[in-house]
N, CA, C and O atoms as a printed pandas DataFrame, in Angstrom:
     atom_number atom_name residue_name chain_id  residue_number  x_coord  y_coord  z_coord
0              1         N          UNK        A               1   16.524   -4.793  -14.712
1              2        CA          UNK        A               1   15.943   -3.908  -13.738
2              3         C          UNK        A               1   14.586   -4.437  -13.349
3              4         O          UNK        A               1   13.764   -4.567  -14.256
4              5         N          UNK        A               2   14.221   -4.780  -12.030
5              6        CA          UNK        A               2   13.543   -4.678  -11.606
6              7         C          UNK        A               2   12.047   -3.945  -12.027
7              8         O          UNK        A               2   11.066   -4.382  -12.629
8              9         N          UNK        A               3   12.401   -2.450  -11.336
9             10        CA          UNK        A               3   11.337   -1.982  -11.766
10            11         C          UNK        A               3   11.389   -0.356  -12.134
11            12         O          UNK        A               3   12.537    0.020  -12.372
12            13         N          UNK        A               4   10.516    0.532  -12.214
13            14        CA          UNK        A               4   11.148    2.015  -12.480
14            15         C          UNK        A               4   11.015    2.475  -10.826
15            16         O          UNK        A               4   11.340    3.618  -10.504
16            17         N          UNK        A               5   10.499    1.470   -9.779
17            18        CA          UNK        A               5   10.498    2.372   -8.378
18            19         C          UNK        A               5   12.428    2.226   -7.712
19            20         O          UNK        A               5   13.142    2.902   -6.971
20            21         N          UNK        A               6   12.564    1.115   -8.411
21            22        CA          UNK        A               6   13.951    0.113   -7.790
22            23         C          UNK        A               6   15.021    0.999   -8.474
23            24         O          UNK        A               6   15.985    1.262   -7.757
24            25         N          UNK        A               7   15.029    1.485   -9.672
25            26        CA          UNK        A               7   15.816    2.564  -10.122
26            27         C          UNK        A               7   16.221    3.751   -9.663
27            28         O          UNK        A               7   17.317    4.205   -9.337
28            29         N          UNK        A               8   14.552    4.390   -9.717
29            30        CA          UNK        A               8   14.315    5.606   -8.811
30            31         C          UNK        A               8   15.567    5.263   -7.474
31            32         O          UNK        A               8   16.737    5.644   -7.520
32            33         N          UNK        A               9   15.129    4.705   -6.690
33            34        CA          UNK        A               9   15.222    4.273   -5.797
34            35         C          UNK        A               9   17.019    4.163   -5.292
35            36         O          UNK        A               9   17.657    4.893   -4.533
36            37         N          UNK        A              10   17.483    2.826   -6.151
37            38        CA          UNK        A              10   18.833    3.669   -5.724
38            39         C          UNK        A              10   20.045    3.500   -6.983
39            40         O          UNK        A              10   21.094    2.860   -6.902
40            41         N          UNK        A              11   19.520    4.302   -8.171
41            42        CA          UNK        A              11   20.339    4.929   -8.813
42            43         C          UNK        A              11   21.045    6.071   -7.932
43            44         O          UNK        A              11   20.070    6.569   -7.369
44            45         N          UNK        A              12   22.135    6.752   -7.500
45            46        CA          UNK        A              12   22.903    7.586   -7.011
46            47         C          UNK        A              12   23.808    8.576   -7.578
47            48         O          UNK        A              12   24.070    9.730   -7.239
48            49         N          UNK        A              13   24.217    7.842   -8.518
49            50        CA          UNK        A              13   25.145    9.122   -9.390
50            51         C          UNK        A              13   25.235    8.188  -11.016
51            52         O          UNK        A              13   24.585    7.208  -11.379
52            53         N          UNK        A              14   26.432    9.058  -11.809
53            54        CA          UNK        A              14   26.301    8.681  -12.981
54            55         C          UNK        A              14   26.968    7.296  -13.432
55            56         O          UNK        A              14   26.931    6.894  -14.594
56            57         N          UNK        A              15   27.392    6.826  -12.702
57            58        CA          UNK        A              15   27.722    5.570  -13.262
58            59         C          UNK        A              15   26.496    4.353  -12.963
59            60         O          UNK        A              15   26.082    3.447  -13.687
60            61         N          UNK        A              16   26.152    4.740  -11.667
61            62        CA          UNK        A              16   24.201    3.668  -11.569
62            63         C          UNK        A              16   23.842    4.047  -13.083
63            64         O          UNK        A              16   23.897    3.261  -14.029
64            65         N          UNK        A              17   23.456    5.421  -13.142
65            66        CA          UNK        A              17   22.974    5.750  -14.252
66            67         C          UNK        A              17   23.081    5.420  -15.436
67            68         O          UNK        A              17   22.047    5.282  -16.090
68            69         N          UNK        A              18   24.236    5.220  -15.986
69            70        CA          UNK        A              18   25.180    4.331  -17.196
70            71         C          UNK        A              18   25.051    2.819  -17.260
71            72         O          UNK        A              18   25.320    2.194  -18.286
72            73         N          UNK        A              19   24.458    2.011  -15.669
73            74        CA          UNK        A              19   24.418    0.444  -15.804
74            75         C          UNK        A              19   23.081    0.587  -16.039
75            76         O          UNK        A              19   22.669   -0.243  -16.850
76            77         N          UNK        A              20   21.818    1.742  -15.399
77            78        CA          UNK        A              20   20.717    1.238  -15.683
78            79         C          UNK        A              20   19.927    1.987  -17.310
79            80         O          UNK        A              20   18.790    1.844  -17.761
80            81         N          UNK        A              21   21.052    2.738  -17.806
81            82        CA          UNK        A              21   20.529    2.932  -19.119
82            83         C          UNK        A              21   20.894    1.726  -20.145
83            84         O          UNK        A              21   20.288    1.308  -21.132
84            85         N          UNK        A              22   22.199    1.299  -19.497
85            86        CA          UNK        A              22   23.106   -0.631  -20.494
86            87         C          UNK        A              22   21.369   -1.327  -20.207
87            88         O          UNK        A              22   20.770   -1.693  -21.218
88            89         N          UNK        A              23   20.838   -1.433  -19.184
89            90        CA          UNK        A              23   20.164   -2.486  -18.796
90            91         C          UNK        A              23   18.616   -1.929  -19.903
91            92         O          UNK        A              23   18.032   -2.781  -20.574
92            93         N          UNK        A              24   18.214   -0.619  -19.913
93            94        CA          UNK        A              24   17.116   -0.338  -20.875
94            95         C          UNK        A              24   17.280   -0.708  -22.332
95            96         O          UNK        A              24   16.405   -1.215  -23.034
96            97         N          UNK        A              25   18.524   -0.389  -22.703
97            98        CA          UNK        A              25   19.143   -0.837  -24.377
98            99         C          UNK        A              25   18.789   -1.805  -24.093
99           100         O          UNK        A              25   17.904   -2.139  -24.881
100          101         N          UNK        A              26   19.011   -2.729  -23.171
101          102        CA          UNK        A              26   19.487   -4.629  -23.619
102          103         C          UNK        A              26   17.529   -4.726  -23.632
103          104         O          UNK        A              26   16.981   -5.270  -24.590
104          105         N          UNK        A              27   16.882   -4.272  -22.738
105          106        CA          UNK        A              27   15.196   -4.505  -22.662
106          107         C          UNK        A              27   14.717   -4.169  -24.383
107          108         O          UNK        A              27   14.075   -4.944  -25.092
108          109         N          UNK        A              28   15.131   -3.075  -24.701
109          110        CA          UNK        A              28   14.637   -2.494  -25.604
110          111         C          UNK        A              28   14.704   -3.860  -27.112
111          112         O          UNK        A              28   13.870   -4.598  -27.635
112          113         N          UNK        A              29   16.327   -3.560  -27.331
113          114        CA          UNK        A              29   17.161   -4.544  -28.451
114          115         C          UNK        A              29   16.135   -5.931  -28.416
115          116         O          UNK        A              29   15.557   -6.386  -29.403
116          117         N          UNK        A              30   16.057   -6.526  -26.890
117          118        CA          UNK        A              30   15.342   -8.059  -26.862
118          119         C          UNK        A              30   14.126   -7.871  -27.207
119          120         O          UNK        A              30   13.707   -8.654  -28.060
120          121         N          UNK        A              31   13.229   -6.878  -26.723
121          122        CA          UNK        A              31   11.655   -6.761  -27.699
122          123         C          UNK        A              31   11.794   -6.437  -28.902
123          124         O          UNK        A              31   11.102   -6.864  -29.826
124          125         N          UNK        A              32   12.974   -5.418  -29.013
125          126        CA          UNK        A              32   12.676   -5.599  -30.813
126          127         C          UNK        A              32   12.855   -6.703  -31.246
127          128         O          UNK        A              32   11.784   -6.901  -31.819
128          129         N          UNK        A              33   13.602   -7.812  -31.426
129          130        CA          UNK        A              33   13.826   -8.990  -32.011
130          131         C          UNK        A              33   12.396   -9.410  -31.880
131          132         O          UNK        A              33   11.755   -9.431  -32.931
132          133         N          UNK        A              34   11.653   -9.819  -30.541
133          134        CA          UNK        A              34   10.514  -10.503  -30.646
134          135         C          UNK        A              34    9.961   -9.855  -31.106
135          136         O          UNK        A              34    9.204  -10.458  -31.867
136          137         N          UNK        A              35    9.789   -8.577  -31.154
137          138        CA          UNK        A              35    8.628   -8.457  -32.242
138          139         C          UNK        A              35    8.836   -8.846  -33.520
139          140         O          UNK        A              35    8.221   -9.759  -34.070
140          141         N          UNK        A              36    9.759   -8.123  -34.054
141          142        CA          UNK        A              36   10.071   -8.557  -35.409
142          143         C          UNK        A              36   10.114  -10.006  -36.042
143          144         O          UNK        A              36    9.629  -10.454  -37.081
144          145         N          UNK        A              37   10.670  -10.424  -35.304
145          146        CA          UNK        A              37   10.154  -12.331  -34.910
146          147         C          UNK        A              37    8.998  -12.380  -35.478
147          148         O          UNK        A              37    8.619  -12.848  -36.552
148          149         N          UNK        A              38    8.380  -11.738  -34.468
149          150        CA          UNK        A              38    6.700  -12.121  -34.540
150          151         C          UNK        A              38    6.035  -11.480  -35.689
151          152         O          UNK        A              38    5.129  -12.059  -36.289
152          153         N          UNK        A              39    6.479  -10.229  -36.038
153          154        CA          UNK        A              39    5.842  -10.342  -37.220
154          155         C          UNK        A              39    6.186  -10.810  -38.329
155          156         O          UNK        A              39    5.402  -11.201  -39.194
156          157         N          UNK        A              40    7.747  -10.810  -38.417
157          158        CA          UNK        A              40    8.176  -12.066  -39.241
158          159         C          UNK        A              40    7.250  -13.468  -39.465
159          160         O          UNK        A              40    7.176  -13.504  -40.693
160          161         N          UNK        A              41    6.856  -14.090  -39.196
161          162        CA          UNK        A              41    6.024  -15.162  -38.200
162          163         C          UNK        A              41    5.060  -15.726  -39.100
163          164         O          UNK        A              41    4.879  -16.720  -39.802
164          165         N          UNK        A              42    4.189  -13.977  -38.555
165          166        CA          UNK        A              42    2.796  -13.800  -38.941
166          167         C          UNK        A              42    2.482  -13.639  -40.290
167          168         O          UNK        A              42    1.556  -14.219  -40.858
168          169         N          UNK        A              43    3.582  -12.514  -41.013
169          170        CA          UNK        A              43    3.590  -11.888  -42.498
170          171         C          UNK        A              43    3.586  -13.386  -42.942
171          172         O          UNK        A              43    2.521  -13.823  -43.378
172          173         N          UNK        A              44    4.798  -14.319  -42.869
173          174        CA          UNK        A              44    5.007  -15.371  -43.415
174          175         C          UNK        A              44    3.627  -16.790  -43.590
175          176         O          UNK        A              44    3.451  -17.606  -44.495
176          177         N          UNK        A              45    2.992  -16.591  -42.491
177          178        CA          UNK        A              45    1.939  -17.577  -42.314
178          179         C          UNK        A              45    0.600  -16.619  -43.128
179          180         O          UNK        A              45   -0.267  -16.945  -43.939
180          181         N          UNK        A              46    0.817  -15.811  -42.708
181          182        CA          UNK        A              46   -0.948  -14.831  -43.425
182          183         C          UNK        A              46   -0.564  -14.153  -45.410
183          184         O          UNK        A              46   -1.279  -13.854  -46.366
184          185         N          UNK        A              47    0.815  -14.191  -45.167
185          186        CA          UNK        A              47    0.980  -13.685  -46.774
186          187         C          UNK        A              47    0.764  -11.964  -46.454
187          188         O          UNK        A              47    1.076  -11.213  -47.378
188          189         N          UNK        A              48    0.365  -11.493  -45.476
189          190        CA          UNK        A              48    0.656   -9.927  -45.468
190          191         C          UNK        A              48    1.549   -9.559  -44.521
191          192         O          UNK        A              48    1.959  -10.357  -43.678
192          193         N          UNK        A              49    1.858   -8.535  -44.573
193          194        CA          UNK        A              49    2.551   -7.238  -44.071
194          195         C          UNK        A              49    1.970   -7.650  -42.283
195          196         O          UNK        A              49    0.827   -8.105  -42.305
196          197         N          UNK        A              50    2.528   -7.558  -40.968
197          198        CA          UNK        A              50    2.238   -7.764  -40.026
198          199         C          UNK        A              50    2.996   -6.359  -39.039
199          200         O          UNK        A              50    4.092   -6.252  -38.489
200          201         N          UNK        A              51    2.015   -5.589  -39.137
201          202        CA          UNK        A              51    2.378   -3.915  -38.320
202          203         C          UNK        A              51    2.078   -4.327  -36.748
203          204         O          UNK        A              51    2.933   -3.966  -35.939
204          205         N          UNK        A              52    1.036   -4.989  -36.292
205          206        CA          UNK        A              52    0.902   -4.674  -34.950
206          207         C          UNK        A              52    1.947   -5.158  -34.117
207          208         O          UNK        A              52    2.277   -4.541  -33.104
208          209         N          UNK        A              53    2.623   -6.472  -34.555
209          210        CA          UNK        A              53    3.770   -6.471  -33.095
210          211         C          UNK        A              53    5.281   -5.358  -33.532
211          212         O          UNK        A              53    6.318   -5.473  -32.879
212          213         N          UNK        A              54    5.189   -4.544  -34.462
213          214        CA          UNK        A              54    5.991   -3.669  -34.709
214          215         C          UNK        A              54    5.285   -2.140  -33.864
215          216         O          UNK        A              54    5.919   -1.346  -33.169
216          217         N          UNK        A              55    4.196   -2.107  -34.120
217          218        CA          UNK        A              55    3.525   -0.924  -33.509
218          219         C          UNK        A              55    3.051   -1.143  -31.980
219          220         O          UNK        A              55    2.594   -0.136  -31.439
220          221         N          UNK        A              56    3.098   -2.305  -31.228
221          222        CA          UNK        A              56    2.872   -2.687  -30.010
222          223         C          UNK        A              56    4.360   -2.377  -29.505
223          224         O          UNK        A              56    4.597   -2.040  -28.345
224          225         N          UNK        A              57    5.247   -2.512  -30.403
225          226        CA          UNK        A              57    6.545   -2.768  -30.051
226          227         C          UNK        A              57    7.215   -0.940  -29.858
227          228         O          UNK        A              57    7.731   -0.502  -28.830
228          229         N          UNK        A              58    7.070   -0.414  -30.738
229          230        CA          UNK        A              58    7.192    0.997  -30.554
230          231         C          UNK        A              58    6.622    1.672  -29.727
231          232         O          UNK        A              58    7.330    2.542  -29.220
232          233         N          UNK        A              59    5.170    1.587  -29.239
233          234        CA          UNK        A              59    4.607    2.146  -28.225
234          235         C          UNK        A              59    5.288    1.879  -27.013
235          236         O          UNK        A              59    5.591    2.849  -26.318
236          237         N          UNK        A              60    5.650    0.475  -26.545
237          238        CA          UNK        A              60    6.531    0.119  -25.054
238          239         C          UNK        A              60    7.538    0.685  -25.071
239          240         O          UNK        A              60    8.009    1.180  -24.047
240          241         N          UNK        A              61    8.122    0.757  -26.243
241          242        CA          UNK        A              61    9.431    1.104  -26.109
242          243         C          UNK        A              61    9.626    2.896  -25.783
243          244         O          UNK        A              61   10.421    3.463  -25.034
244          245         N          UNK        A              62    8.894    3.280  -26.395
245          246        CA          UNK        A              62    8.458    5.073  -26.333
246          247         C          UNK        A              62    8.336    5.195  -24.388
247          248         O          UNK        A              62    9.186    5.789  -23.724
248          249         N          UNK        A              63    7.714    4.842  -24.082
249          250        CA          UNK        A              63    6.756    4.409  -22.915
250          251         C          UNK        A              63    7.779    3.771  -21.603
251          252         O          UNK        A              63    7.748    4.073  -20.410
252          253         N          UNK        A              64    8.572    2.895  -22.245
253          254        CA          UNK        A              64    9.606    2.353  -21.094
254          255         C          UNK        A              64   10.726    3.118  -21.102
255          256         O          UNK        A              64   11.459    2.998  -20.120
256          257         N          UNK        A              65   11.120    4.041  -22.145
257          258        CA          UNK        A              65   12.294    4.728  -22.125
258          259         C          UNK        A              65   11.957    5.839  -21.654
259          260         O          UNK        A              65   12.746    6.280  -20.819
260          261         N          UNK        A              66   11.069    6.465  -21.879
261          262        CA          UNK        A              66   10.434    7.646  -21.342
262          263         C          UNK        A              66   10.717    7.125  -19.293
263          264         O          UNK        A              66   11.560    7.469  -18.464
264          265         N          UNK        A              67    9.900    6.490  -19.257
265          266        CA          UNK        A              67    9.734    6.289  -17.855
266          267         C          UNK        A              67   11.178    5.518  -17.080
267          268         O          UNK        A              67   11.161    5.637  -15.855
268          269         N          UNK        A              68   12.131    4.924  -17.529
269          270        CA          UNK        A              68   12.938    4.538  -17.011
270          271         C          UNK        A              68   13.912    5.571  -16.991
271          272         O          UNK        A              68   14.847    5.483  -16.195
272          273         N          UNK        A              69   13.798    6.744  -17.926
273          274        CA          UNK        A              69   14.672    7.678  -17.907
274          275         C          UNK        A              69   14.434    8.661  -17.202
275          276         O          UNK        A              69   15.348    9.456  -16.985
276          277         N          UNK        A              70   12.899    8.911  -16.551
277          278        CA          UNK        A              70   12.369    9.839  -15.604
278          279         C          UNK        A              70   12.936    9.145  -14.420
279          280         O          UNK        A              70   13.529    9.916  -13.666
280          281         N          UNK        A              71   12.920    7.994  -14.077
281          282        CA          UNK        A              71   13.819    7.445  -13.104
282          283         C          UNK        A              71   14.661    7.295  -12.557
283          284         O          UNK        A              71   14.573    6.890  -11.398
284          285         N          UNK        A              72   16.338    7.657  -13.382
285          286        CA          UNK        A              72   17.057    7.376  -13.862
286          287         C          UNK        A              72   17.793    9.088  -12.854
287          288         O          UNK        A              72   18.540    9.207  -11.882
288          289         N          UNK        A              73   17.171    9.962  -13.632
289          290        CA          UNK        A              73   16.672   11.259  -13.501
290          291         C          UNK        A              73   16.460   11.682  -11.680
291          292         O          UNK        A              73   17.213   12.516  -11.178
292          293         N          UNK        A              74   15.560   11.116  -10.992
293          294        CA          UNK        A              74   14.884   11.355   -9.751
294          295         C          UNK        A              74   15.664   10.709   -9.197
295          296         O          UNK        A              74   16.131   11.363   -8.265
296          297         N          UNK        A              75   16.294    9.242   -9.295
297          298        CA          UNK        A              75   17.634    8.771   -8.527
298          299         C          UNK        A              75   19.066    9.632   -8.488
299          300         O          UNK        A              75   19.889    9.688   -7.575
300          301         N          UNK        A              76   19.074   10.126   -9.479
301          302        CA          UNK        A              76   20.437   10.903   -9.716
302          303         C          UNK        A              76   20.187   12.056   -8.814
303          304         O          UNK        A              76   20.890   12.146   -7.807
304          305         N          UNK        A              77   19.162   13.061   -9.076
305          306        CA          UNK        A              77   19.119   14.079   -8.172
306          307         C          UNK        A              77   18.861   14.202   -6.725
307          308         O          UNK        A              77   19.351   14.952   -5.881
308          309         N          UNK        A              78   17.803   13.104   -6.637
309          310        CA          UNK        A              78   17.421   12.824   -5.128
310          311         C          UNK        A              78   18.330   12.139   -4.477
311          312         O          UNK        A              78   18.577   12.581   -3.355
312          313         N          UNK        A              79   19.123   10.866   -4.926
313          314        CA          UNK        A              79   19.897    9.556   -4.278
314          315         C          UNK        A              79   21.261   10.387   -4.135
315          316         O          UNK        A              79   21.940   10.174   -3.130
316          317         N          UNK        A              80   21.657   11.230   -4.990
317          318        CA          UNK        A              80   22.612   12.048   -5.272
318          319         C          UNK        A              80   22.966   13.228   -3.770
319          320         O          UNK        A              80   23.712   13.402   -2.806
320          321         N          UNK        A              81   22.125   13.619   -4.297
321          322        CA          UNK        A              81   21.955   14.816   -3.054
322          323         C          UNK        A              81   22.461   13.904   -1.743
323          324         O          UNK        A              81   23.601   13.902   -1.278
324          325         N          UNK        A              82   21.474   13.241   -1.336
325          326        CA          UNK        A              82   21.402   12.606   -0.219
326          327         C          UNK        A              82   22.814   11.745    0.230
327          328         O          UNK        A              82   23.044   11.692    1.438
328          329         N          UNK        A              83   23.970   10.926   -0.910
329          330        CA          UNK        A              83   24.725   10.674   -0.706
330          331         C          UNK        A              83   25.673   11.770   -0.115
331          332         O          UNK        A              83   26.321   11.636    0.923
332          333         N          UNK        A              84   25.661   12.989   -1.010
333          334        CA          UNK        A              84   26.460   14.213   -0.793
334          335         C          UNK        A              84   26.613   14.436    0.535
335          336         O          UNK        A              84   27.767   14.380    0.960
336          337         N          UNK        A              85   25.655   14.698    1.368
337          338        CA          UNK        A              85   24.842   14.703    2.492
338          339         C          UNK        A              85   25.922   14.045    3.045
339          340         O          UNK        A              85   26.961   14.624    3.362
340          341         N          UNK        A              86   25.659   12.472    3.220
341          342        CA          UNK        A              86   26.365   11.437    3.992
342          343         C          UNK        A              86   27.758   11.443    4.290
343          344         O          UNK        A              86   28.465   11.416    5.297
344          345         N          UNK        A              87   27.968   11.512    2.450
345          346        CA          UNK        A              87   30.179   11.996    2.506
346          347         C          UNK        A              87   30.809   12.977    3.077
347          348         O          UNK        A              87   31.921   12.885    3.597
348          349         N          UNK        A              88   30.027   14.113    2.997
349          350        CA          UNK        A              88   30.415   15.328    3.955
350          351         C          UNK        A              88   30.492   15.565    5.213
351          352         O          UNK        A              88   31.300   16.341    5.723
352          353         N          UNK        A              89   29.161   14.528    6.144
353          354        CA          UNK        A              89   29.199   14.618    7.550
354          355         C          UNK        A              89   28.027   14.615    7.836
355          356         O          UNK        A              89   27.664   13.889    8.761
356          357         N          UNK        A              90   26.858   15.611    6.967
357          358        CA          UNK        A              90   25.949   16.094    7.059
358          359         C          UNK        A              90   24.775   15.172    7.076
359          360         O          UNK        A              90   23.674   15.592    7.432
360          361         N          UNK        A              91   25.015   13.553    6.594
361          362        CA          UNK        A              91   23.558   12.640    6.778
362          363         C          UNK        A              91   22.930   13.073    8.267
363          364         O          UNK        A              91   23.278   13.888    9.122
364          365         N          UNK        A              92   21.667   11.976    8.128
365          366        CA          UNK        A              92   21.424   11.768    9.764
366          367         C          UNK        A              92   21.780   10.770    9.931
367          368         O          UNK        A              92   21.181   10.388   10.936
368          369         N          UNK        A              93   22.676    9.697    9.453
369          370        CA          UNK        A              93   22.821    8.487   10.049
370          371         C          UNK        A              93   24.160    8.803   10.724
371          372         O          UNK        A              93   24.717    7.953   11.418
């Protein structure tokens, strides 16, 4: 995904909805590895415990799911509607 406006934007009903929640898992799954990577990495080179790319890593993730799902959300109801609109007769196009 692009971005959370490109979602917004034209998610339409529940199956957009279902490719762009596949597409947040796969974002999510790939930062966890790097982080963990990374603090893997770090613990290993410093001999301690390495929290911040685990706690950098939880904050985005809190933060991108939150917001891709408010998105997700405003496409479905708004893009939704508006298709309804179109199939029935009722667009303006």
């Amino acid at each position: 995904m692009s971005s959370p406006w490109s979602t917004a934007k034209f998610t339409a009903d529940s199956e957009d909805a279902a490719k762009a929640r596949k597409y947040v898992r796969h974002a999510v799954i790939i930062s966890w590895i790097y982080a963990l990577g990374g603090a893997l990495i770090v613990s290993k080179s410093s001999g301690k415990l390495a929290l911040f790319p685990v706690a950098g890593a939880a904050i985005v993730t809190v933060y991108m799911v939150w917001l891709y799902r408010d998105a997700i959300n405003t496409g479905v109801s708004e893009n939704g509607s508006a298709m309804r609109k179109v199939d029935s007769g009722n667009g303006d196009s």
